[in-house]
N, C-alpha and C positions, 0 to 999 in steps of 0.2 A: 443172160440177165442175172441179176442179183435176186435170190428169194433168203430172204430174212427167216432166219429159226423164230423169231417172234414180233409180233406186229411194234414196228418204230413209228414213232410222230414226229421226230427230230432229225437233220441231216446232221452232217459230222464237219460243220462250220468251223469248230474248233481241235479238230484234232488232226493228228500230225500222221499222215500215210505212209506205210515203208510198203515196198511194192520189191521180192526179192525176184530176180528177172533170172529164168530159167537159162543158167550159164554153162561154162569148162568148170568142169570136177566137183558143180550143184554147192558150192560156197555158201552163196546169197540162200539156199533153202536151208543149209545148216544152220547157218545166222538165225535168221526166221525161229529158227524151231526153238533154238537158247534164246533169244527172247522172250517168245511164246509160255514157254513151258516156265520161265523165271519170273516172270513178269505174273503167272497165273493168270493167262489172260482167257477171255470168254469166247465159246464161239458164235456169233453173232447172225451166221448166215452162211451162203454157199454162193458161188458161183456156176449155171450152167451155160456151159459154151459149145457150140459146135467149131471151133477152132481147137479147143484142147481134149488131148485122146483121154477116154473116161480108165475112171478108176478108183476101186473101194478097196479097203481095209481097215482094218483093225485099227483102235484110237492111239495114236502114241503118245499120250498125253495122259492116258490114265495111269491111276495113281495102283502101285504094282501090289493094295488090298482089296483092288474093286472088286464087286461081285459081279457088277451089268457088264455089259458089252455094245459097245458104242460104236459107229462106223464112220471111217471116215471117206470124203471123194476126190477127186483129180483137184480141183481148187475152192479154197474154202476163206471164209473171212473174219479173223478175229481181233477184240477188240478191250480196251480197257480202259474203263468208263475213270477211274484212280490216274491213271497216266495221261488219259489224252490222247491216246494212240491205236491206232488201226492195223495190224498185217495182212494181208493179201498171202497164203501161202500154197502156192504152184506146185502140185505132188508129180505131174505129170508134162510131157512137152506137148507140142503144138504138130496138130494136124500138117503135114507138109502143104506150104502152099497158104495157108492160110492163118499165119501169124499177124498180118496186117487187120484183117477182120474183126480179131481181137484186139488189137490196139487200140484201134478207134472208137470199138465199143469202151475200151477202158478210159478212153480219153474224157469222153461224154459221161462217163458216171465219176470222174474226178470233180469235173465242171458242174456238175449235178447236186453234189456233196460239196461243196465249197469249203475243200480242203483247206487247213491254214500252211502245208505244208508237204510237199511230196520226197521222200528220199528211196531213190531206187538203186539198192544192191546190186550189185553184179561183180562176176568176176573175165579178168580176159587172158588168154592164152599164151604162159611165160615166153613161150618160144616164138613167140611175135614179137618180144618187148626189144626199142632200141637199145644204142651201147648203154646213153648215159641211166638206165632202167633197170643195168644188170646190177647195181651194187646199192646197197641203201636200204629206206625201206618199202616194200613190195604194195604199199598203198597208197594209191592217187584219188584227186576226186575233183569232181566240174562242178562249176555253180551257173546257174541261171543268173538274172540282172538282178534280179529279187533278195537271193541268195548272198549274193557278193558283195551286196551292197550291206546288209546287214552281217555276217559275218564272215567276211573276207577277209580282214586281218585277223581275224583271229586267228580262222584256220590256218595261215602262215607264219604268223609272228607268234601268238602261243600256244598253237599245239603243236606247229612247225610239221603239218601236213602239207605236200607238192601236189600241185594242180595236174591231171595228167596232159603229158606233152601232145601239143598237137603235131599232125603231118601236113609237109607243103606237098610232099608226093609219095607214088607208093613202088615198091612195099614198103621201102625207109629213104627218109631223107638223109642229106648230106650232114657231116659232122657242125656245119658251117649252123645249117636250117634248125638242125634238132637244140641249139642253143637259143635260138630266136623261140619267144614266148609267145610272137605277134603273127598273127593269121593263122592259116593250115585248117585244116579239119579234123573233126572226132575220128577216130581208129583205134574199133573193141571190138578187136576178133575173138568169138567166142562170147561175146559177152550179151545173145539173144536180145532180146529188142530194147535192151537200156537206149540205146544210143538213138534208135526211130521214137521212143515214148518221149525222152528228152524233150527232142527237136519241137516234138508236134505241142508239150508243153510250154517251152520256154516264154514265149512271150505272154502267157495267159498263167502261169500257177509260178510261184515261186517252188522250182526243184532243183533236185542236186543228186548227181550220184556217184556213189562212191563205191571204190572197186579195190577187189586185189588181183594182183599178177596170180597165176596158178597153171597147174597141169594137170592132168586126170590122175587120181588115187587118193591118199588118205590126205585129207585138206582141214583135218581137225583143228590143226593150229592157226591155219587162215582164215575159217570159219568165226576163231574166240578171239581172232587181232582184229577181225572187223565187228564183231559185236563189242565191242569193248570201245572200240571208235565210235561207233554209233552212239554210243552209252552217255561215253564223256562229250559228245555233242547236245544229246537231245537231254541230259540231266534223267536218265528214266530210276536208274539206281544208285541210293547213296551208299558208300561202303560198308556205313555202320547201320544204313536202315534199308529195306526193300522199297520204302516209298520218297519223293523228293517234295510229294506235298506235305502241306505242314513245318518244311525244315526253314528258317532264317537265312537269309542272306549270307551270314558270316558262316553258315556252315556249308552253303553250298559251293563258297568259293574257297574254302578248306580243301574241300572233298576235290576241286578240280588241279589244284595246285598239289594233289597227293603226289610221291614218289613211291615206285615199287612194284611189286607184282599184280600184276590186272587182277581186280578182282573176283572179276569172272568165271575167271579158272578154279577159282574155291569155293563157290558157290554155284556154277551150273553143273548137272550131269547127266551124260551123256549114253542111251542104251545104245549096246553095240549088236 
């Protein structure tokens, strides 16, 4: 169940959920956290689950003059009331056996909260990826009917992100198949329950998730390619300001038409 650090009266009708899905090499939770920590976002509540294995420590969010000492648990929920946007952030995996239980809880408190929009991170296992996978770039992402419909070309025609390819069969299709865009099904190895939350949303929440190829080890730089994608989708950061409320039109399409080095990388950082 969800228990609120402070009593709400409002669901979160208008704001936008990123749910990072406990993956290969914990991407989606590095994501999460440069958000989190850039965005200065609040913590809003906890999640407790008898699906996910517990666990406390120390805040990493605070700020390195505090004097308190703040704890944090296995999944917790933050939010920011400036952006419009929700994280869900997963410190810990899933009870064997019992990742579904929590699915479905999470499904019903989406539906519950009448999200305006669900985006689930995840990352899936390079050494699954087909041929035409190996070369380019290492981020794919799937849209719901919701999704697609409203920015589907975009995502192709100007940010010139690739949908990930589906499969007609396993473990890989034929050179023939993997060029055909038409049928097949989802295949994200490694990439924990993106692919079951998906499904069980699609016809009910507009979502979309978005993923990188990866391997287990240091994934810092797939972690700031995919917060940087998220970014220049969901508008949360402008390069010259921290907030995107308040900015004009002409400058928000400034900001998205920018060339150059991701901003991200100059402005988040990172404890090692």
């Amino acid at each position: 169940m969800f228990v609120p650090a402070e009593k709400r009266e409002s669901s979160y009708k208008d704001f936008i959920l990123i749910y990072p899905a406990v993956s290969v090499g914990n991407v989606a939770q590095l994501t999460a956290d440069l958000l989190i920590s850039t965005l200065t976002m609040h913590r809003a509540g906890y999640i407790q689950h008898p699906s996910i294995i517990p666990l406390v420590g120390g805040d990493p969010f605070a700020h390195p003059e505090a004097t308190s000492c703040k704890l944090v648990t296995c999944c917790e929920v933050y939010e920011s009331q400036e952006h419009r946007v929700v994280i869900i952030q997963q410190r810990s995996p899933f009870v064997q056996g019992k990742r579904g239980l929590f699915r479905n809880w999470l499904v019903q408190w989406i539906k519950e909260n009448e999200f305006k929009r669900v985006v689930i991170a995840t990352s899936s296992s390079a050494e699954e990826r087909l041929d035409v996978q190996l070369q380019g770039p290492q981020f794919r992402f799937v849209a719901s009917p919701q999704i697609e419909e409203a920015f589907g070309d975009m995502f192709r025609n100007f940010y010139e992100w690739e949908e990930l390819e589906r499969r007609q069969c396993f473990p890989a299709p034929s050179v023939l198949e993997a060029k055909d865009g038409e049928g097949g099904e989802l295949y994200i190895p490694g990439g924990g329950i993106a692919k079951t939350l998906f499904e069980e949303l699609y016809n009910d929440v507009p979502v979309a998730i978005c993923l990188m190829f990866c391997a287990e080890g240091d994934n810092i730089a797939e972690a700031l390619e995919l917060a940087n994608r998220l970014n220049r989708w969901l508008g949360l950061i402008l390069f010259h300001s921290r907030s995107i409320g308040g900015a004009d039109e002409e400058a928000v399409v400034k900001y998205t038409r920018m060339e150059g080095p991701c901003f991200l990388e100059t402005i988040l950082w990172i404890k090692v």
